[in-house]
N, C-alpha and C positions, 0 to 999 in steps of 0.2 A: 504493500500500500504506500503507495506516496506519501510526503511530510509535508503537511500544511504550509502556501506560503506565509512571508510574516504579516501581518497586520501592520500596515504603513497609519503611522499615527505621524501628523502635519501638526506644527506649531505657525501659523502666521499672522500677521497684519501689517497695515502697512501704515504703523505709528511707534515710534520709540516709547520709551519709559512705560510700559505696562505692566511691567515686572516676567516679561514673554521668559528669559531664559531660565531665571530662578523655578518658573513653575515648570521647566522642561525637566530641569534637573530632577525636582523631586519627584516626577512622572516617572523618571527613567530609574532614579533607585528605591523607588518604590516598587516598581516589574521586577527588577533586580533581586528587592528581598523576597520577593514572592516567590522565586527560583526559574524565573523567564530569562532568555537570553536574547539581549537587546542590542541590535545596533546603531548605533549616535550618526547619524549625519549634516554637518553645520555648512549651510548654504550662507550665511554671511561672512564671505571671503575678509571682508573689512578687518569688522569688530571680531567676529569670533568666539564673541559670549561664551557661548554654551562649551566649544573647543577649549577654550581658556578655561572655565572650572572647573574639568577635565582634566586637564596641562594641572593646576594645583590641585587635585583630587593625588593624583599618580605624584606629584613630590611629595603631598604628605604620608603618603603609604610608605614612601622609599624612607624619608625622613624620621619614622616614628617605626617601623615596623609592621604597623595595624593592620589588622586582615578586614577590609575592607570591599564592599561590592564595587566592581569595576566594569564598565561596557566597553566595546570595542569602538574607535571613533573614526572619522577623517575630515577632514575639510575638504570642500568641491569649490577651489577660484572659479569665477567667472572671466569666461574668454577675454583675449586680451585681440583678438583676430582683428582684420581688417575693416570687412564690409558685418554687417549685421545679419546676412545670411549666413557666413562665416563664422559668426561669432555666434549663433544661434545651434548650427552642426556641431559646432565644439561643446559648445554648453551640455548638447544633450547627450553626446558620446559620452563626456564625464559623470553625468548623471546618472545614468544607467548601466557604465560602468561600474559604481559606486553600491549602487540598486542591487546587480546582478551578486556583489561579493556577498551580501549580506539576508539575501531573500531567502536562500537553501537553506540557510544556517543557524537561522534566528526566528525567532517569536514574535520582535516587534521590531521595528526599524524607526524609531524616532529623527525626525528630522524640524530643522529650526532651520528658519525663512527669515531672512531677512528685514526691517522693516520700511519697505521701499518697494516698489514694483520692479521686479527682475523678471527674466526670461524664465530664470531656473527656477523662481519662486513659483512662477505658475506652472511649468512641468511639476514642480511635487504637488499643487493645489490638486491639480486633476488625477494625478494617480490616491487622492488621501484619504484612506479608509474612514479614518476618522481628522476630523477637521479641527482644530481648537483655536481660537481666536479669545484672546486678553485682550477685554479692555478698563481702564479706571471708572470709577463709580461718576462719571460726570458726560457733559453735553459735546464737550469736545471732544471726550473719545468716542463717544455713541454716533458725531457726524461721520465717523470710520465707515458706519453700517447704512446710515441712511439721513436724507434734510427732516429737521424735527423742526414745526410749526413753534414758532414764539409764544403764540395768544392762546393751545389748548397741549402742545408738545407731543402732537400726533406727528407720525412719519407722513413728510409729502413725497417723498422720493428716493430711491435708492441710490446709494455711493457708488462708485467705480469699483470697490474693492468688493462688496455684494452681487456687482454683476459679473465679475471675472469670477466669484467661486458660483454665480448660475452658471457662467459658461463651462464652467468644472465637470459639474453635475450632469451637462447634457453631454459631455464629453464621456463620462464614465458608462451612463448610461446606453450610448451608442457603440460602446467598448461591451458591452455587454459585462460589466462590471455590476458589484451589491451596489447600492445606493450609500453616498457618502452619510455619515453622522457628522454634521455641525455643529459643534459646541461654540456659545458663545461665553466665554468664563469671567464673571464681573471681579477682578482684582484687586488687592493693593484696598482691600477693603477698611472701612473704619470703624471703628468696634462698638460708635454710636450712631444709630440712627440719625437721618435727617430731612428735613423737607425736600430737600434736592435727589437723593436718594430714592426714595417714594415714588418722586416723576420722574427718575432715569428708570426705576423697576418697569412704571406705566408702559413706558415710550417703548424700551424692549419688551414686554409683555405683548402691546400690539405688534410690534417690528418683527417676533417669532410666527406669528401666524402668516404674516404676507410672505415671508421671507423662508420658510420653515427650517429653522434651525431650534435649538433646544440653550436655554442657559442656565447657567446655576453659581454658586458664589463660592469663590475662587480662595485664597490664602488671604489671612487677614492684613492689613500693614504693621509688620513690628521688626523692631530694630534687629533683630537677632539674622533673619534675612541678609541682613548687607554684610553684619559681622562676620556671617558663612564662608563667604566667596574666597578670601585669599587662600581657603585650608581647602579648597574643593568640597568642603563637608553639605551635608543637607540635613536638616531638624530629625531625620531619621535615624542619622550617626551622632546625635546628641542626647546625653545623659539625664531621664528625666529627672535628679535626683536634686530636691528643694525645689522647685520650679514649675507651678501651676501652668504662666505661658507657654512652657516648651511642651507638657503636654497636651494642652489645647491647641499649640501647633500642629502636633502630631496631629490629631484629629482630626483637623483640618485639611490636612493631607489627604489622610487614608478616605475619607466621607470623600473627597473630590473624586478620587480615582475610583471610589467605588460606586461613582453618579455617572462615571465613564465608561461603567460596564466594557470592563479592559480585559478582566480578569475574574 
């Protein structure tokens, strides 16, 4: 009997500071500790996020000894080619390149998108079993998805980034592919309620019915998050001992991923 391929799970948008990598990581060692074999793929040649705390996961294993869950990773540059036809062939030679090493061999293939509209970003859109999309609790990250009326904060219109994962969707589906899961994951959350709040839930509330994607609320905002990064660690490899926050971070984690029906 053949081995299931992996289940391509997508990280995008096309907005910075959403806390996109931080929630990849704990995705990824959270499949990790559940005994899945996961492969990292970081399409933001630039920055690198997700690669980088990664690059300090692996010094702090070397550095301390710690037996620690580790995924396989690489980084995919974007074409540096001529013409844009050019640079479009390379892109997706590497992509699938990339695709091909880890699809036999793995369980999940995590991949982190850039936040910018690239070629390569939408080659992983359209192959993304599951779709995840962070954004913050506000009006500006919510125009990512759609134009929100002033006077009642109903959606008038879809975004450019909305219609590029329809065009995804009618891509999978002519591929004779499952139908994509799109999570929309509200982030970088604040631990009190607020009027603003309220009408961001509204507005995505109607925005899932026209649009059909599904959301739910993502990792709180707390300092411990940024502390994480230089050690490569995630709330997972931290001690819950003295410290109600770190285990309601936990929590926080495992409820997400298990809204994600991943595993």
């Amino acid at each position: 009997m053949d081995k299931k391929e992996a289940r391509i799970i997508v990280l995008g948008n096309e907005k910075g500071g959403t806390g996109k990598s931080t929630l990849a990581m704990h995705i990824i060692i959270c499949l990790l500790n559940a005994g899945k074999k996961v492969g990292v793929i970081d399409l933001d040649s630039r920055q690198k996020s997700v690669a980088r705390y990664l690059q300090n996961r692996e010094l702090y294993i070397e550095s301390t000894g710690k037996d620690l869950v580790m995924p396989t990773f690489r980084v995919v540059p974007q074409s540096t080619a001529g013409s844009i036809k050019e640079r479009e062939a390379d892109d997706q030679k590497k992509f699938q390149k990339a695709l091909k090493k880890y699809k036999s061999g793995m369980d999940f293939i995590v991949i982190d998108c850039p936040g910018n509209d690239t070629y390569l970003s939408r080659l992983a859109h359209a192959l993304a079993d599951t779709l995840i999309t962070p954004l913050n609790d506000s009006f500006v990250d919510l125009d990512l998805l759609g134009e929100v009326a002033a006077s009642d904060y109903q959606v008038k219109k879809l975004s450019c980034y909305s219609e590029m994962v329809w065009d995804s969707r009618k891509f999978r589906a002519a591929s004779g592919l499952p139908p994509m899961d799109w999570v929309v994951v509200r982030n970088r959350l604040a631990s009190l309620g607020s009027r603003n709040n309220k009408r961001v839930h509204g507005a995505l509330d109607a925005l899932q019915k026209r649009v059909m994607f599904r959301y739910m609320p993502g990792l709180y905002e707390r300092v411990i998050y940024k502390e994480l990064f230089p050690s490569g660690l995630t709330i997972l490899d931290v001690d819950n001992a003295n410290s109600l926050s770190n285990v309601a971070a936990k929590q926080d984690v495992r409820s997400l991923v298990d809204n994600l029906n991943l595993i």
